[in-house]
C-alpha positions as CSV (number, residue, x, y, z in Angstrom):
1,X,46.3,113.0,81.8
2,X,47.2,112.7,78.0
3,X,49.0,110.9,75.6
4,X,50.8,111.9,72.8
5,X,53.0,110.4,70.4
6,X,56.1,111.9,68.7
7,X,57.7,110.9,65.7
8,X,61.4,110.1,66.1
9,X,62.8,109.3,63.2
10,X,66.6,108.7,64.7
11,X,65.3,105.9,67.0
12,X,67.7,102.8,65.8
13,X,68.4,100.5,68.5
14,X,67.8,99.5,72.3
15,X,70.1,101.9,73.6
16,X,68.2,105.0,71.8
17,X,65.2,103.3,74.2
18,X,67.1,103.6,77.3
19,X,68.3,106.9,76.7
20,X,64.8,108.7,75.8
21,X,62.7,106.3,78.1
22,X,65.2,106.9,81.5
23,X,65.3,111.4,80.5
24,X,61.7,111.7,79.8
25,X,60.8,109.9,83.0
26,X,62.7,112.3,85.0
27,X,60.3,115.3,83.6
28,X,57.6,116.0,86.1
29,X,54.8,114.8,85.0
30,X,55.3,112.5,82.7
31,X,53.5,108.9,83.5
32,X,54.6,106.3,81.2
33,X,56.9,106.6,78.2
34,X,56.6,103.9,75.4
35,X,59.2,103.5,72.6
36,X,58.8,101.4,69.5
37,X,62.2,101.2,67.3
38,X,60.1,100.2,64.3
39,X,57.7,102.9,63.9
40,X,60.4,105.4,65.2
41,X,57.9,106.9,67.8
42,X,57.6,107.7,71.4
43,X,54.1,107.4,73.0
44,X,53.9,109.7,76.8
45,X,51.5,109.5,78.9
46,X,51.7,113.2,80.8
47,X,49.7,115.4,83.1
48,X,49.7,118.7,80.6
49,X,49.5,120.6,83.8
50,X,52.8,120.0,85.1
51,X,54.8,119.2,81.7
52,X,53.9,120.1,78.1
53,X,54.4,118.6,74.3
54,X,57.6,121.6,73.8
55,X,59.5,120.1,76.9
56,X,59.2,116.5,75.7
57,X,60.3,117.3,72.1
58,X,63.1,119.6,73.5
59,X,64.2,117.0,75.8
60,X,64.5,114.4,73.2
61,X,66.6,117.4,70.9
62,X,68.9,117.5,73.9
63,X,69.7,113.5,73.8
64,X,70.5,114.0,69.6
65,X,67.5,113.2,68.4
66,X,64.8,114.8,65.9
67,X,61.6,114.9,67.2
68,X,58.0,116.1,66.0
């Protein structure tokens, strides 16, 4: 297991949590998800073997959301 951290600069509110928290979780293999509004970042915990950084970031991209 790994973590990584994106930078999501679109992030503004509690419901931008939800969204990206609840669709990440549902990737296989992803462990935890952590968002913090402030920093406008996303912090998963995933097992690289079953889901890797491109998925996360196109996932996010799917929900209307720049991600790097």
């Amino acid at each position: 297991m790994s973590t990584r951290i994106f930078d999501v600069p679109t992030i503004k509110g509690e419901a931008c949590v939800r969204t990206i928290s609840t669709a990440l979780r549902r990737l296989p293999g992803i462990m935890g998800v952590q968002v913090d509004i402030e920093a406008k970042e996303v912090c998963v915990d995933l097992d690289s073997a079953l889901v890797n950084e491109v998925q996360v970031i196109q996932t996010i991209r799917e929900l209307g959301h720049e991600a790097k």
